[in-house]
C-alpha positions as CSV (number, residue, x, y, z in Angstrom):
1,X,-79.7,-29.3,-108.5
2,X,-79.5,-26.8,-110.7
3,X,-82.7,-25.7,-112.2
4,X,-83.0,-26.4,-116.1
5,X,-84.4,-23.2,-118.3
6,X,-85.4,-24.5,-121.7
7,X,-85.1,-22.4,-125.1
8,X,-88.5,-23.6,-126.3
9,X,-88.6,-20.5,-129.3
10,X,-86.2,-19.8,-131.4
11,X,-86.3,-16.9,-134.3
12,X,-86.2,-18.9,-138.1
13,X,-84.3,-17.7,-140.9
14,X,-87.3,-15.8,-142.4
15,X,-87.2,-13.6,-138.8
16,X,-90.0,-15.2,-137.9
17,X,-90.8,-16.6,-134.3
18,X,-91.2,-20.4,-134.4
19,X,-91.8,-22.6,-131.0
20,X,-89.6,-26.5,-131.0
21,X,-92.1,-28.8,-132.5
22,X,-92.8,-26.4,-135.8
23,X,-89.3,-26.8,-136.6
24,X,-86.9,-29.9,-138.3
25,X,-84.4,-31.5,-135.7
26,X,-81.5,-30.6,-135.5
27,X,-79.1,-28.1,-137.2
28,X,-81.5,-28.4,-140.0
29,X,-84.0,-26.2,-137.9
30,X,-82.1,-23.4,-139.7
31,X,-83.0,-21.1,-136.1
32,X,-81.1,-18.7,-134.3
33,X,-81.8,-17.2,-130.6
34,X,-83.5,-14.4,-130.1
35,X,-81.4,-13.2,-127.1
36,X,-77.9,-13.6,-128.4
37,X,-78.5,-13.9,-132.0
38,X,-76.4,-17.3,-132.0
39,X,-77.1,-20.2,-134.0
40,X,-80.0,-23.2,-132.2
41,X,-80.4,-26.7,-132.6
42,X,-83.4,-28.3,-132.5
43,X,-83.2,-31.0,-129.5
44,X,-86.3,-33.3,-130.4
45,X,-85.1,-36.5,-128.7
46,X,-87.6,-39.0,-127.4
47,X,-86.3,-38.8,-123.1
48,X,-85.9,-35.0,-122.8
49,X,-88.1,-32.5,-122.9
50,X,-88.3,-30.6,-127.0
51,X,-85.6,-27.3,-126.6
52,X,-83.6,-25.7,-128.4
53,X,-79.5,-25.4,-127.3
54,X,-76.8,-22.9,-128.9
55,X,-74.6,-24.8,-131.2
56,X,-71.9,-23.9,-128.9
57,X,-73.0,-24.9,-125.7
58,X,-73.4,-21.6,-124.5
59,X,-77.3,-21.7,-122.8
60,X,-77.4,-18.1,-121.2
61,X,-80.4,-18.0,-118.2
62,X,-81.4,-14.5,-120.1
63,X,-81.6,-16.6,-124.0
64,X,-84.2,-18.7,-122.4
65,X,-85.9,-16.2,-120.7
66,X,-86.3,-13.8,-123.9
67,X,-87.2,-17.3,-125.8
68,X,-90.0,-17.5,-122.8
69,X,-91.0,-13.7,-123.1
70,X,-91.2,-14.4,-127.4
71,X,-93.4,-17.7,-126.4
72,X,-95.9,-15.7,-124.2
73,X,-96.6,-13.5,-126.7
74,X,-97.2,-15.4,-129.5
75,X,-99.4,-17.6,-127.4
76,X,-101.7,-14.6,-126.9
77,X,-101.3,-13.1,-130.2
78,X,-102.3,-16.6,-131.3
79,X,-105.4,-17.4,-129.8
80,X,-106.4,-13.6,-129.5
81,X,-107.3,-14.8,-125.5
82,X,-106.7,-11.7,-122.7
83,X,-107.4,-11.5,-119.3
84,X,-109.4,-8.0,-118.5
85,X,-110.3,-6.2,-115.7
86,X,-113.9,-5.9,-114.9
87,X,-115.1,-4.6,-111.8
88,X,-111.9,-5.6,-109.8
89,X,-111.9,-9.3,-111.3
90,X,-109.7,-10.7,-113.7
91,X,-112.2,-12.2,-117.3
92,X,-111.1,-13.9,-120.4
93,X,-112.3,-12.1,-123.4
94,X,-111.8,-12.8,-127.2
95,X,-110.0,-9.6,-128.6
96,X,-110.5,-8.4,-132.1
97,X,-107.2,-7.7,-132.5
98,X,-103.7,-8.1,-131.2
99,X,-100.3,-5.9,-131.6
100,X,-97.0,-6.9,-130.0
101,X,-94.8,-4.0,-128.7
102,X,-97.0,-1.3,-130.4
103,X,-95.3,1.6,-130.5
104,X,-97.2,4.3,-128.0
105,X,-94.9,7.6,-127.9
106,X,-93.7,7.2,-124.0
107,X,-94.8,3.2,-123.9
108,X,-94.4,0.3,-125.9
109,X,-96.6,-2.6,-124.5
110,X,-95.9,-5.9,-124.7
111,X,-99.2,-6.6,-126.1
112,X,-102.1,-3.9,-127.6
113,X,-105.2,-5.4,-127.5
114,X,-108.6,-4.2,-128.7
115,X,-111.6,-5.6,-127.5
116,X,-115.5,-5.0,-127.7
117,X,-114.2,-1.5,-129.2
118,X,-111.8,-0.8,-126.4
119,X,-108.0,-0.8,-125.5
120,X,-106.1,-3.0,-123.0
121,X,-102.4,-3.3,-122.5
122,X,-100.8,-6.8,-121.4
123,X,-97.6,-7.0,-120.0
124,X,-95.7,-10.3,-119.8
125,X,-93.6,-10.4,-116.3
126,X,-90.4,-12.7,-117.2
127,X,-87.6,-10.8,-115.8
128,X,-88.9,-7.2,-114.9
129,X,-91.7,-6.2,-113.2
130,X,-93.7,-3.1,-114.6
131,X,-92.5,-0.4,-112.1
132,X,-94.3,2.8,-111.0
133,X,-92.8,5.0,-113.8
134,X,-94.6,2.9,-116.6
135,X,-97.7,2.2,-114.4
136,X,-98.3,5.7,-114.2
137,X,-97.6,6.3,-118.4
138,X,-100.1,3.7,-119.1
139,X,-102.6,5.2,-116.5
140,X,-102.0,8.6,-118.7
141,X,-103.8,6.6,-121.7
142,X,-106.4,5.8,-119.9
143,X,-106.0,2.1,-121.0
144,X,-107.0,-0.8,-118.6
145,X,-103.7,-3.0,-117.8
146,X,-102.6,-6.2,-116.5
147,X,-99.5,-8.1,-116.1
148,X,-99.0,-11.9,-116.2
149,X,-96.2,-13.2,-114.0
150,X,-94.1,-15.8,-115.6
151,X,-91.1,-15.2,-113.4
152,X,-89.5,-18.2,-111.8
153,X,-91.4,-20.8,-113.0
154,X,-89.6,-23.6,-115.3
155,X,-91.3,-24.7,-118.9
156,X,-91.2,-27.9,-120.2
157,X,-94.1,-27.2,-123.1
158,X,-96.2,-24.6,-124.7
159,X,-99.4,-26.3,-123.2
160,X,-97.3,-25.3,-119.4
161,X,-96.7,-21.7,-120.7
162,X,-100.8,-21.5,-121.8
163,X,-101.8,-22.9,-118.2
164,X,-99.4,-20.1,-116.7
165,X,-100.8,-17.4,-118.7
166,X,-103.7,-18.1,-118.1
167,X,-104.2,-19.2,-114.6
168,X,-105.4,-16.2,-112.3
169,X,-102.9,-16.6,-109.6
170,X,-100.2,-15.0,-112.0
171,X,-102.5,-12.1,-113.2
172,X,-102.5,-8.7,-111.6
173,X,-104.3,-5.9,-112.7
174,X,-102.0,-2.8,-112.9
175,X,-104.8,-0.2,-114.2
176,X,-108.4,-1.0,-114.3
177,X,-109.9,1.8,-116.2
178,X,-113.8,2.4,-115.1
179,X,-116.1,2.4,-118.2
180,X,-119.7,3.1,-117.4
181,X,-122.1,0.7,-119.0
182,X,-119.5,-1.6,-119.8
């Protein structure tokens, strides 16, 4: 059997990034896929799981995986909760604030944090990896890193994405900055 990638976030027509259950059923969700820019229904059905489709049958792996990637990110933008590094261990802070792909010159992050005063970059693993090159950019702004993997898992909810991102078995640190008294 096949395995079953939902679209659980579409992109409304104000642009903005909305997950199922905020949305009317149906066409009348007025949504479009991030991904492939083609139009969503809203699938809110009482047997199946709540997912968008593309109004002409067209579900692309790589639309739900960007819909997955947009989820993950407003999760944590949301409830402003990142893993850290501290002293080779993975902690849950609260972060003051949150950017999504802040522009860095030679990076662009999926997430900026700043917490207790300091920097910390998140990356959200759906499809790529952070390779070498970028590990070593981010280790030239001296900014503590970690990456949460979401790859091959399957998402029937937003409450299964917020137990992946925040289970320590898909969090590795990529660059753990050393801050004295910290």
């Amino acid at each position: 059997k096949k395995k079953k990638y939902y679209i659980l976030q579409g992109i409304n027509y104000e642009g903005k990034s909305v997950y199922i259950d905020e949305v009317p059923n149906g066409k009348n969700c007025k949504c479009h896929c991030a991904e492939c820019g083609g139009e969503l229904i809203a699938k809110q059905g009482k047997i199946k799981v709540h997912h968008f489709a593309h109004a002409n049958g067209n579900d692309s792996i790589k639309c739900s995986q960007t819909a997955l990637h947009l989820l993950a990110k407003e999760i944590i933008t949301k409830e402003k909760r990142i893993p850290i590094p501290r002293n080779g261990k993975i902690e849950f802070y609260q972060a003051d604030r949150i950017e999504q792909e802040k522009f860095m010159g030679d990076i662009i992050p999926d997430l900026y944090a700043i917490c207790e005063n300091r920097p910390f970059i998140v990356e959200v693993l759906v499809t790529h990896e952070v390779d070498d090159k970028k590990t070593e950019k981010i280790k030239g702004h001296h900014i503590s890193a970690v990456e949460i993997d979401l790859s091959d898992k399957i998402f029937e909810s937003i409450d299964d994405v917020k137990a992946a991102l925040y289970d320590l078995n898909n969090i590795k640190i990529l660059y753990n900055i050393i801050v004295k008294n910290y």
